[in-house]
DRENDO-1510 file (C-alpha; in Angstrom, 1 decimal, always signed):
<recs>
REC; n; res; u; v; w
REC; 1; UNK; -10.2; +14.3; -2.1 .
REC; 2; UNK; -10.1; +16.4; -5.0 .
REC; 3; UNK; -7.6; +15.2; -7.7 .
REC; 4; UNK; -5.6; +18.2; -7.1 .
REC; 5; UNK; -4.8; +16.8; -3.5 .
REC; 6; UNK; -3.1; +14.1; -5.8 .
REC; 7; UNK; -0.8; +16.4; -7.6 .
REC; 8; UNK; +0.5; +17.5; -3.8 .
REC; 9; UNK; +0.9; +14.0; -2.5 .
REC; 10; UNK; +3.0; +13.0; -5.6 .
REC; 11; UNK; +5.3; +16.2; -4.8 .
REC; 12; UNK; +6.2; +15.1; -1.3 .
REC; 13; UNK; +6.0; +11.9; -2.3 .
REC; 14; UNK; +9.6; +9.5; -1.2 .
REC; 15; UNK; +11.9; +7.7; -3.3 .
REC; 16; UNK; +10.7; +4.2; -1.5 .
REC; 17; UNK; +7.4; +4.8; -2.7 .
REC; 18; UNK; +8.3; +5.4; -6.0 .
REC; 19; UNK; +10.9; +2.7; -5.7 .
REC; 20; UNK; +7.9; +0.0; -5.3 .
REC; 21; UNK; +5.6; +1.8; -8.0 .
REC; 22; UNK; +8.2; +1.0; -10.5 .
REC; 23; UNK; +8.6; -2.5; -9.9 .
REC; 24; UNK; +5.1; -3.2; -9.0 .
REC; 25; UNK; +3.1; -1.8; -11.3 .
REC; 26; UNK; +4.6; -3.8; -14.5 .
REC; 27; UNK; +3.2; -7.0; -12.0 .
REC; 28; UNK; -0.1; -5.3; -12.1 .
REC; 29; UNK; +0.3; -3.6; -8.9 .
REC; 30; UNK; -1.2; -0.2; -7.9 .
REC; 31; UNK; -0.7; +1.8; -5.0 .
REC; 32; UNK; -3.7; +2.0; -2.9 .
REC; 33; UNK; -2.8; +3.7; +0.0 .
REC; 34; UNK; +0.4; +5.1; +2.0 .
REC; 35; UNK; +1.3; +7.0; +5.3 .
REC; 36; UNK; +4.2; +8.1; +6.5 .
REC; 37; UNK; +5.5; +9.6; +9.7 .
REC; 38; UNK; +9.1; +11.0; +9.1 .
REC; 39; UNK; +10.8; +7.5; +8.5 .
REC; 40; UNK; +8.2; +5.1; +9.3 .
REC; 41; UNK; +6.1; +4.4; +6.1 .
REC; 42; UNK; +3.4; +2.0; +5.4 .
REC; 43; UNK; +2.5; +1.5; +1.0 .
REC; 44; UNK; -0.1; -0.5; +0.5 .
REC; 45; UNK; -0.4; -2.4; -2.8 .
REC; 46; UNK; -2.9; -4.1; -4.7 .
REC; 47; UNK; -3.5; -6.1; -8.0 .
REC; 48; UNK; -6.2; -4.0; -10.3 .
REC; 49; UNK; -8.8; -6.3; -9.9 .
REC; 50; UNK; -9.1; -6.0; -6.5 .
REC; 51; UNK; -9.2; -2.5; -6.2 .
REC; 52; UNK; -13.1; -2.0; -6.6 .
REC; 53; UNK; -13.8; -3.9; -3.4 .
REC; 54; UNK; -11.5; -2.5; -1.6 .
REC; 55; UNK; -13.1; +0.3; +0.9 .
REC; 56; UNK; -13.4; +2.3; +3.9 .
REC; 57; UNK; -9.7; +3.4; +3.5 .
REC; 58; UNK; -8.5; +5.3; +6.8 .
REC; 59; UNK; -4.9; +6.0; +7.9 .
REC; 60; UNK; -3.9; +7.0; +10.8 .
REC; 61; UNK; -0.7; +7.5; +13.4 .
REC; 62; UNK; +0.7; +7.9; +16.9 .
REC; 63; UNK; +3.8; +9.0; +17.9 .
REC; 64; UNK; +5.8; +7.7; +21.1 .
REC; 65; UNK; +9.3; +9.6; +20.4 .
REC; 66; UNK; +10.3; +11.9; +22.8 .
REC; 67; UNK; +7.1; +12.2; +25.4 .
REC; 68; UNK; +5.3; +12.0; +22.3 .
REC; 69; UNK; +6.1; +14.7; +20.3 .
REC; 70; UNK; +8.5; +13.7; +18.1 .
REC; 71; UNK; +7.7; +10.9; +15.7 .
REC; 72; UNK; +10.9; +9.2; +15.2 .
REC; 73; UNK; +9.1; +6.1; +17.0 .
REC; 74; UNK; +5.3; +5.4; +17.3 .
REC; 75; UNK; +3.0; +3.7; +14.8 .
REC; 76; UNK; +1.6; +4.0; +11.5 .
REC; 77; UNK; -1.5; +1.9; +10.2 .
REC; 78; UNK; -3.7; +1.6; +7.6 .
REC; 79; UNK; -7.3; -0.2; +7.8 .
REC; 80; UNK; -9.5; -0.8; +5.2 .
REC; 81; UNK; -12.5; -3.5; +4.1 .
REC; 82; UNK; -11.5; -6.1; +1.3 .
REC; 83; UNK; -14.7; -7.7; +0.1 .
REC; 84; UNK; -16.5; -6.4; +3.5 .
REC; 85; UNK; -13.9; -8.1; +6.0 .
REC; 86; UNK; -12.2; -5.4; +8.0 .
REC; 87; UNK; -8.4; -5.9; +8.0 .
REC; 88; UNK; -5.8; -3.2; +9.6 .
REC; 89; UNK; -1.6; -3.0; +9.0 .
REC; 90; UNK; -0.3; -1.4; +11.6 .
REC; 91; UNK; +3.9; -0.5; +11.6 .
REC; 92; UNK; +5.3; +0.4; +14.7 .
REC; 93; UNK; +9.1; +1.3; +15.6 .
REC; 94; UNK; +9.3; +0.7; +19.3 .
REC; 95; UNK; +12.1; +2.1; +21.4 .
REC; 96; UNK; +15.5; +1.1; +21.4 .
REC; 97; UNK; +17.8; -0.6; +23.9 .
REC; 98; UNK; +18.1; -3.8; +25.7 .
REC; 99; UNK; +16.7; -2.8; +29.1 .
REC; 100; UNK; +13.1; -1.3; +27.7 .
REC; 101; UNK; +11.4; -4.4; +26.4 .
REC; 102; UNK; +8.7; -3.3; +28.8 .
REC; 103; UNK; +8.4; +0.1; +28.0 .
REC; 104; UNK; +8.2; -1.4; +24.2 .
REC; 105; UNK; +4.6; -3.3; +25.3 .
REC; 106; UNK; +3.4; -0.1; +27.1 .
REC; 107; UNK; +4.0; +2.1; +23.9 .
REC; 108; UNK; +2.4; -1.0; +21.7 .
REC; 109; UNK; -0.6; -0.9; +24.2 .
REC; 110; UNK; -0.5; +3.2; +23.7 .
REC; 111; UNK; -0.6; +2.9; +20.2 .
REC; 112; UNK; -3.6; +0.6; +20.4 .
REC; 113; UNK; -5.5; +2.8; +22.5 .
REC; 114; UNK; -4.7; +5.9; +20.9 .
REC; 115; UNK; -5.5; +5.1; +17.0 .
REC; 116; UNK; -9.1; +5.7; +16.2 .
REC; 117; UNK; -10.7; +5.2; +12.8 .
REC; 118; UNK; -15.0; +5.6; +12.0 .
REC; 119; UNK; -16.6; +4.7; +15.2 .
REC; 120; UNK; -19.9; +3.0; +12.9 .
REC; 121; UNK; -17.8; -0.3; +12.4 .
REC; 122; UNK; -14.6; -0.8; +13.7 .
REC; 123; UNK; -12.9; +2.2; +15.8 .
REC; 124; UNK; -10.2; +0.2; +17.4 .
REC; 125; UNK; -6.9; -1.6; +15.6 .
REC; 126; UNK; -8.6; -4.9; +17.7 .
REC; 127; UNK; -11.8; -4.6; +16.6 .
REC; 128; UNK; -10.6; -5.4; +12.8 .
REC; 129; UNK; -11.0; -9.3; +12.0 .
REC; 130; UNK; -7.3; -9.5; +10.8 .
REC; 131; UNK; -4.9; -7.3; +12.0 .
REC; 132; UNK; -1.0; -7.8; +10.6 .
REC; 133; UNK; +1.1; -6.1; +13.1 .
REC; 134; UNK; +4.6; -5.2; +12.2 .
REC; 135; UNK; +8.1; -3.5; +11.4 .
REC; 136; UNK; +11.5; -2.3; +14.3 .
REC; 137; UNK; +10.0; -3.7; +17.8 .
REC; 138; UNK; +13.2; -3.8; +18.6 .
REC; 139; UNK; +12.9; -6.6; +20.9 .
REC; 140; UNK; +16.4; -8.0; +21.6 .
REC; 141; UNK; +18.3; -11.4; +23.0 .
REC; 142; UNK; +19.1; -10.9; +26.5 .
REC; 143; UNK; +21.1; -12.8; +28.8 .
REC; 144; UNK; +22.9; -14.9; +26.5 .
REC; 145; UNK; +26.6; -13.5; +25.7 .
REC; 146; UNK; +28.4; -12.5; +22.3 .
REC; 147; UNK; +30.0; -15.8; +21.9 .
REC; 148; UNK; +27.5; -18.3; +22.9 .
REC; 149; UNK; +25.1; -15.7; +20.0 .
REC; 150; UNK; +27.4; -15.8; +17.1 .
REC; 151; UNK; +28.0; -19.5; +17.5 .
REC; 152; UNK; +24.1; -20.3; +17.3 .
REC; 153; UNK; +24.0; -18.0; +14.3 .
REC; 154; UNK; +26.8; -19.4; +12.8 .
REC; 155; UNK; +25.5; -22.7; +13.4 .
REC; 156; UNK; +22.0; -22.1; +11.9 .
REC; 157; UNK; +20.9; -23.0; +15.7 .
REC; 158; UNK; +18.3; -20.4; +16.2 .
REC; 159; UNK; +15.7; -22.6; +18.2 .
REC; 160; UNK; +18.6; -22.2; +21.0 .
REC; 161; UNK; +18.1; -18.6; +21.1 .
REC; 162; UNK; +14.5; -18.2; +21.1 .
REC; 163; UNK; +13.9; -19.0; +25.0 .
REC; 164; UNK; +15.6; -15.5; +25.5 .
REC; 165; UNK; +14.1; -13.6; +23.0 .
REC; 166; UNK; +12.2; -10.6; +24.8 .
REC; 167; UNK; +9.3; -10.8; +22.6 .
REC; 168; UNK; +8.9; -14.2; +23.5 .
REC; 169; UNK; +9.5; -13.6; +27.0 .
REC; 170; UNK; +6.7; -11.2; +27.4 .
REC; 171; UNK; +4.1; -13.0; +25.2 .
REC; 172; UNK; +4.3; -15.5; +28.4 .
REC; 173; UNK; +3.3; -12.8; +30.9 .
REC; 174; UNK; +1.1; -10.4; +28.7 .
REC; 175; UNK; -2.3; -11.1; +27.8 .
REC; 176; UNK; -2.3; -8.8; +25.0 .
REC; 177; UNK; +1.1; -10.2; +23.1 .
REC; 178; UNK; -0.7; -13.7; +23.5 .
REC; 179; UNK; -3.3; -12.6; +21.2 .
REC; 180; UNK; -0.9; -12.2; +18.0 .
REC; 181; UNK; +0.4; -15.1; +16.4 .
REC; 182; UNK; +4.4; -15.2; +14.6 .
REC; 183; UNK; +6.0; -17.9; +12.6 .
REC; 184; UNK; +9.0; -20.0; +13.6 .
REC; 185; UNK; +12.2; -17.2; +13.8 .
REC; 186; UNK; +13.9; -19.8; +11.3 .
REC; 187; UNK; +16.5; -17.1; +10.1 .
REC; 188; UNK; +19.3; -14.8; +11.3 .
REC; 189; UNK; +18.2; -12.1; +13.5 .
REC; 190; UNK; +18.1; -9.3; +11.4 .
REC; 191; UNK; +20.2; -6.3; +13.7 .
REC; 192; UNK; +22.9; -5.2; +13.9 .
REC; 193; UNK; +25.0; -5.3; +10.6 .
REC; 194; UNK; +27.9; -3.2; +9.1 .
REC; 195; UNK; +25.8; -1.3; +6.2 .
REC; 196; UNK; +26.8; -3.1; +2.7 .
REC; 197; UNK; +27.6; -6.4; +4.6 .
REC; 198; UNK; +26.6; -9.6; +5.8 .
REC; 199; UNK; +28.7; -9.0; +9.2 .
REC; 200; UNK; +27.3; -8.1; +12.6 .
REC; 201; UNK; +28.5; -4.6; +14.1 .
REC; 202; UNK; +32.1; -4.4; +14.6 .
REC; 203; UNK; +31.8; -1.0; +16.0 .
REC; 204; UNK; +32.9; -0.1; +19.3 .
REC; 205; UNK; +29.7; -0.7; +20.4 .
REC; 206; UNK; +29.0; -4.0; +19.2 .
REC; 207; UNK; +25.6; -4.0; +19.5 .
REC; 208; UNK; +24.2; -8.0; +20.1 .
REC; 209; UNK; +22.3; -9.6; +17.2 .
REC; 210; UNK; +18.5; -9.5; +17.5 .
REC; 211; UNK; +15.2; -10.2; +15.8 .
REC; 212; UNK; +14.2; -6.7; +16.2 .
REC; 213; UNK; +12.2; -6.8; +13.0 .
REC; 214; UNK; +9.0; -9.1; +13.2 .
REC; 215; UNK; +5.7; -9.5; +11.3 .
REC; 216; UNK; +3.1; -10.9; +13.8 .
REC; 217; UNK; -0.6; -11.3; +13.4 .
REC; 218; UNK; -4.2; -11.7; +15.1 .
REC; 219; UNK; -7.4; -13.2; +13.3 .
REC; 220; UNK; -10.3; -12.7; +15.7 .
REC; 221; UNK; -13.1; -15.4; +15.5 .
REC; 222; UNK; -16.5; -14.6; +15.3 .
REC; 223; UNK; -18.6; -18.2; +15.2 .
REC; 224; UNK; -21.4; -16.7; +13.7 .
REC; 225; UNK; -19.6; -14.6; +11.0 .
REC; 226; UNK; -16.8; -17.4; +10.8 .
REC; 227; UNK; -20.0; -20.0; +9.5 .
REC; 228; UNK; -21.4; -17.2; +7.0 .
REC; 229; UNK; -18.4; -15.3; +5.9 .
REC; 230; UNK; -14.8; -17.5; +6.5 .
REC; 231; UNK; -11.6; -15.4; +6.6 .
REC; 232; UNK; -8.2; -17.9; +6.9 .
REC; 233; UNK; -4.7; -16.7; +7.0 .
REC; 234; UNK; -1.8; -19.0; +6.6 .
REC; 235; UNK; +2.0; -18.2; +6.6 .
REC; 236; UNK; +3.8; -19.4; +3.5 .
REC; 237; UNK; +7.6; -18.3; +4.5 .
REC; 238; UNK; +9.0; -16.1; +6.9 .
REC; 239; UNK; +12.4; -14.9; +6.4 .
REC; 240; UNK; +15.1; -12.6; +5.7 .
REC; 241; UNK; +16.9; -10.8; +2.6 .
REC; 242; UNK; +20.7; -10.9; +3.3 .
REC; 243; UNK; +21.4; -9.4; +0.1 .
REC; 244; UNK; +20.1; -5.5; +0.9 .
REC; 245; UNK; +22.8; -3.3; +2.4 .
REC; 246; UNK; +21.4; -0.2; +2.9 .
REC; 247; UNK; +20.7; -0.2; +6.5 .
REC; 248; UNK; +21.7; -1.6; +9.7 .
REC; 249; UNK; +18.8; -4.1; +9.3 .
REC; 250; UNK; +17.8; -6.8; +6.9 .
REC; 251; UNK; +14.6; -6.6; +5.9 .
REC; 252; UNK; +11.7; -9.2; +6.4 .
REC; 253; UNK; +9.3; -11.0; +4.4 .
REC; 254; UNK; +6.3; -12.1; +5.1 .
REC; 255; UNK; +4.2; -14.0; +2.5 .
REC; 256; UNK; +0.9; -15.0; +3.8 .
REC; 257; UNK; -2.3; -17.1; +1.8 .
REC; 258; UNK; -5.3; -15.3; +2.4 .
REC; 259; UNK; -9.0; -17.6; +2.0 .
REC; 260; UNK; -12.2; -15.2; +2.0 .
REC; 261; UNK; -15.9; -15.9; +1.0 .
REC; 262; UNK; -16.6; -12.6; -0.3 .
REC; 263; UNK; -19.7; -10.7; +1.3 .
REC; 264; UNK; -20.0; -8.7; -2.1 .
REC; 265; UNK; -18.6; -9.6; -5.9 .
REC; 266; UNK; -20.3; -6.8; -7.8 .
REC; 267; UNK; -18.4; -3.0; -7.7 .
REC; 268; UNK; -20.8; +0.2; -6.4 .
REC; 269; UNK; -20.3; +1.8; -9.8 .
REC; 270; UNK; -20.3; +0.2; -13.6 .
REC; 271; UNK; -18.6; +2.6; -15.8 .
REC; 272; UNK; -17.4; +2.6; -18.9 .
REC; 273; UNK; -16.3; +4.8; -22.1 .
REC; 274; UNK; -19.3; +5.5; -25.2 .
REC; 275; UNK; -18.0; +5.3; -28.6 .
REC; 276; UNK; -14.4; +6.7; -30.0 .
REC; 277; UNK; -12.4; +8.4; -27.5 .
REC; 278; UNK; -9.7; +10.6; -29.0 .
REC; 279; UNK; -7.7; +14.3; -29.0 .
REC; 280; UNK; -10.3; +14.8; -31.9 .
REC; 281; UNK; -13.4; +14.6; -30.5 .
REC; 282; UNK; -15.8; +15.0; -27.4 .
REC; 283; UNK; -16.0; +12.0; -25.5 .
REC; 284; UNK; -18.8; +10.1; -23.0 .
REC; 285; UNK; -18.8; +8.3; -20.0 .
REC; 286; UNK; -21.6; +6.1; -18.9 .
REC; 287; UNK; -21.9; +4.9; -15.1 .
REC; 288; UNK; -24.3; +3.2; -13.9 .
REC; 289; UNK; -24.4; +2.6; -9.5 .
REC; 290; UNK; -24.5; -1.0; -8.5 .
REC; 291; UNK; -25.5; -0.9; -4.8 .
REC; 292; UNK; -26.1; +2.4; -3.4 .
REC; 293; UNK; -23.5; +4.5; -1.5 .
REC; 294; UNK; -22.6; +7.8; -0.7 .
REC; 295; UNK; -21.9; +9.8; -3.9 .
REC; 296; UNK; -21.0; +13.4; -3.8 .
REC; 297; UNK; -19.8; +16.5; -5.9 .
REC; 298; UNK; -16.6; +15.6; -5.4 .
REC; 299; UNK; -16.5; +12.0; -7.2 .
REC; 300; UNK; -14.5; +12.2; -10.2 .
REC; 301; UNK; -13.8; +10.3; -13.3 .
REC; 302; UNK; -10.0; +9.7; -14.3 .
REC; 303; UNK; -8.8; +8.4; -17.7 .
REC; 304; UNK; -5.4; +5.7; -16.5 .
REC; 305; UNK; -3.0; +4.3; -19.1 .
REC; 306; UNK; -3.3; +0.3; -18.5 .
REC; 307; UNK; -0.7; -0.3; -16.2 .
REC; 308; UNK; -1.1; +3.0; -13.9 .
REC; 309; UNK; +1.0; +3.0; -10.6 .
REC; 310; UNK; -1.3; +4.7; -8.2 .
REC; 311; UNK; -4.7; +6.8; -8.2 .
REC; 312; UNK; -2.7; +9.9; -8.6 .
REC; 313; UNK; -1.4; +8.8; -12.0 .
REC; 314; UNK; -4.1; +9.9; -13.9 .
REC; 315; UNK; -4.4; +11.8; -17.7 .
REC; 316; UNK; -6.9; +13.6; -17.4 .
REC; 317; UNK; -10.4; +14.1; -15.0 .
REC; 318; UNK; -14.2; +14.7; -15.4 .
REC; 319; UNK; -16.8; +15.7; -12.7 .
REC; 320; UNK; -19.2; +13.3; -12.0 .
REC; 321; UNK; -21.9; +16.2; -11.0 .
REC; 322; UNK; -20.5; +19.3; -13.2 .
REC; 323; UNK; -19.9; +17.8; -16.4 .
REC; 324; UNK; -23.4; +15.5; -16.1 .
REC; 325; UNK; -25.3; +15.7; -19.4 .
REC; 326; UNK; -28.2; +13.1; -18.8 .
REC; 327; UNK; -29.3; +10.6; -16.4 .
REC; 328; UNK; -31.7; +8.2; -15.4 .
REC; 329; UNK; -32.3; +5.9; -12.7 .
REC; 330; UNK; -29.7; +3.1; -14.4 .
REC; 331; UNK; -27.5; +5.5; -15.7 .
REC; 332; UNK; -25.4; +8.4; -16.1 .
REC; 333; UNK; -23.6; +10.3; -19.3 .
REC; 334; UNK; -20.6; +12.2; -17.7 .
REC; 335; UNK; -19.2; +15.0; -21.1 .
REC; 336; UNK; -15.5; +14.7; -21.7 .
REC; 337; UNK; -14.1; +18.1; -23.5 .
REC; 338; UNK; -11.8; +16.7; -26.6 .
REC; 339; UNK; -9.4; +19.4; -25.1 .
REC; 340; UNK; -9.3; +17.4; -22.2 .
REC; 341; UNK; -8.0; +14.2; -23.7 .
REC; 342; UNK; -4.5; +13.8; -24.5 .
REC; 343; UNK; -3.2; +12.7; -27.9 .
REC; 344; UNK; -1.2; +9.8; -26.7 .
REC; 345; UNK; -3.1; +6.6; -27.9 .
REC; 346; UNK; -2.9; +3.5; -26.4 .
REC; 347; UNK; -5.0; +1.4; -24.0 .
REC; 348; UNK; -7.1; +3.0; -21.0 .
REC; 349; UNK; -9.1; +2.5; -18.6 .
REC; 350; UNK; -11.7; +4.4; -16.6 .
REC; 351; UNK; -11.6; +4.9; -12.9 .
REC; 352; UNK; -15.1; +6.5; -10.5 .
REC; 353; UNK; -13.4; +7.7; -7.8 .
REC; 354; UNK; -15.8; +8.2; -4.7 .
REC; 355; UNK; -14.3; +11.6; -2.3 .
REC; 356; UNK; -16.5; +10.1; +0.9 .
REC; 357; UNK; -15.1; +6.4; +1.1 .
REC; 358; UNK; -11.4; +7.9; -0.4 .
REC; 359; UNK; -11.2; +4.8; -2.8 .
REC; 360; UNK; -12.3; +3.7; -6.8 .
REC; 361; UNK; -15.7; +2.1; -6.3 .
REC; 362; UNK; -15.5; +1.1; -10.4 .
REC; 363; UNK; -13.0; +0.4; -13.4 .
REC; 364; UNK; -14.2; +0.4; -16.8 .
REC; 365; UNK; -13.0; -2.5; -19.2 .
REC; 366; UNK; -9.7; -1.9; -21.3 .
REC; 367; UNK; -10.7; +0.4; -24.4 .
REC; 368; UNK; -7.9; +2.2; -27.1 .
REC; 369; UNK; -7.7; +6.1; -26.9 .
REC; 370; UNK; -6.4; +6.9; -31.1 .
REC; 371; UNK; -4.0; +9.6; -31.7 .
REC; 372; UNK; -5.7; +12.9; -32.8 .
REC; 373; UNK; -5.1; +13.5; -36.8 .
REC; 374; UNK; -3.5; +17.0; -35.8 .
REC; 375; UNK; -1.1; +14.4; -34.2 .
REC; 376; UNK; -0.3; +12.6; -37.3 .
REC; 377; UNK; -0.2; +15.8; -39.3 .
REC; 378; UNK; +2.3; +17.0; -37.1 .
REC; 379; UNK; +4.1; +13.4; -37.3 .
REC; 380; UNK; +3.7; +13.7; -41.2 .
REC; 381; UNK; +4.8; +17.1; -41.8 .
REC; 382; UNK; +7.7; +16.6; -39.2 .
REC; 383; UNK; +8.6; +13.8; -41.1 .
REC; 384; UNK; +8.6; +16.0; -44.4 .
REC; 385; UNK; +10.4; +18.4; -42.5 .
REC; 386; UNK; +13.0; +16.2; -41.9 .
REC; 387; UNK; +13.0; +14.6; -45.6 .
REC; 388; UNK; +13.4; +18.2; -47.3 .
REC; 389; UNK; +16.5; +19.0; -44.8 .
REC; 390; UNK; +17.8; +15.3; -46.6 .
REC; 391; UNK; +17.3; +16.3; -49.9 .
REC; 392; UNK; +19.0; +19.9; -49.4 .
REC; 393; UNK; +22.2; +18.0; -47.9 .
REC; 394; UNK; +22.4; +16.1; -50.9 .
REC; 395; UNK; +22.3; +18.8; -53.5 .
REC; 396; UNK; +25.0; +20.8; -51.3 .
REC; 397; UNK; +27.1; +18.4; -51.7 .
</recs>
């Protein structure tokens, strides 16, 4: 949990990722969590103001691939409390080929069984209030022939294909599948297409369109939480992006409305920067805990430009126990070495990170970081620098 761990993560870290840092974080999006198992990966992204209440972060995965031992199918997930209601995002890429829709439930059912997260609350995917499950099931359309498929398509008839879709099929006989709820399939099935085009595979295989990509979910009801603490999802759209030609696949979207009575509205940890912060001087941090919760010697301080991407993106650190110059029981005075603050200026913000729960439990207000004066001596004399090179052009000529 230490910040170094950060510094590995962003090495290894893939292009998607930083794909959807780049055009999420100018939307006041960060990166809150990710896992990834070969080429199944799972970001998840959150708008700042959210972040503080967002905790108990686990990740986990299974793998199904190859008797289990390669991970080129299985499931990733990602469960974590948002305002105290436990929700879990789980992606799964289910084996291929018409003839194992079966053995596509029993490796869904494996990966239920097998993912385990802190036994105190919830150590099951199904024991999470929502659960969004996800991503290549690979669930196909059988019985139907080529034909009698591309005219539906064509013909923006999908209802007449949905009788013989397999993950339809099975939610009749399986108790489990019944439990997960999907909107209407009121788009194109997404597989197979020529990469860069809107036409099906005209390979010599000639594989049959299918909605093997699905976003389904399950919101457990407890009556006596439900009165106290409401959680209600609703499904806004549900669709397709014909425009990315990358893969085989088009993607799909899922945008969902989320209504929560929060069972908390105060962060763990108040923090916030004391007096001037800049390259020049010494600097203070003051936090202050909220609730109580399990600190440690490995919480940590990070200085973030407004704006930051993801927890790894910060300046510069502090200690929360090693650099501690005074405390009492309402707060805290954390020492920040001037040769620890960059001279970039600008507007920052302070993060606590908490090692145990793996999340920020408290972001400071907006405040301005000034450019250190050996800065703008450098700027100056740079500038003179350049000004004196001017003036010796001129006289040679």
């Amino acid at each position: 949990s230490a910040p170094h761990r950060f510094i590995i993560d962003m090495a290894v870290e893939d292009s998607w990722s930083h794909l959807f840092m780049s055009s999420l974080a100018p939307r006041g999006y960060l990166k809150v969590s990710s896992i990834r198992m070969q080429g199944l990966l799972l970001l998840f992204f959150s708008k700042l103001a959210h972040v503080p209440f967002i905790r108990d972060i686990q990740d986990t995965y299974s793998r199904t691939g190859i008797s289990g031992y390669w991970g080129n199918k299985g499931g990733v997930s990602i469960r974590l409390s948002f305002y105290g209601h436990m929700l879990c995002f789980l992606n799964c890429h289910l084996a291929a080929h018409m003839q194992y829709a079966s053995q596509r439930v029993d490796e869904f059912e494996y990966i239920l069984d097998t993912q385990t997260f802190d036994p105190k609350k919830t150590p099951h995917i199904l024991d999470h209030k929502l659960v969004f499950w996800f991503g290549d099931l690979n669930f196909r359309i059988q019985d139907h022939g080529m034909h009698f498929l591309r005219n539906c398509i064509t013909s923006h008839k999908f209802n007449l294909l949905w009788s013989k879709d397999q993950l339809t099929m099975m939610k009749k006989t399986e108790a489990l599948l019944q439990e997960f709820d999907e909107g209407p399939l009121d788009f194109q099935p997404t597989y197979k297409f020529n990469r860069f085009s809107d036409c099906y595979d005209s390979s010599g295989k000639m594989r049959k369109p299918a909605w093997t990509d699905r976003i389904l979910w399950r919101n457990t009801k407890n009556q006596q939480e439900e009165e106290e603490f409401p959680l209600k999802l609703k499904q806004d759209s549900y669709t397709s992006n014909m425009e990315y030609g990358v893969s085989d696949h088009k993607p799909v979207i899922g945008i969902f409305t989320l209504e929560l009575r929060k069972m908390y509205e105060t962060p763990l940890v108040r923090v916030c920067a004391e007096g001037e912060w800049s390259a020049d001087f010494d600097a203070m941090v003051i936090y202050s805990p909220l609730q109580p919760f399990p600190s440690s010697a490995w919480d940590w301080i990070g200085l973030y430009k407004v704006g930051f991407r993801s927890v790894s993106d910060y300046i510069t650190y502090t200690w929360v126990k090693d650099d501690e110059v005074s405390f009492n029981d309402e707060l805290t005075q954390v020492y920040v070495s001037k040769d620890e603050i960059p001279a970039l200026g600008g507007e920052c913000v302070l993060c606590y990170y908490c090692s145990t729960l793996q999340c920020i439990v408290g972001i400071s207000s907006p405040f301005k970081v000034n450019i250190g004066s050996v800065v703008l001596r450098e700027v100056v004399l740079s500038l003179g620098l350049i000004q004196n090179t001017l003036d010796i052009v001129r006289c040679s000529r």
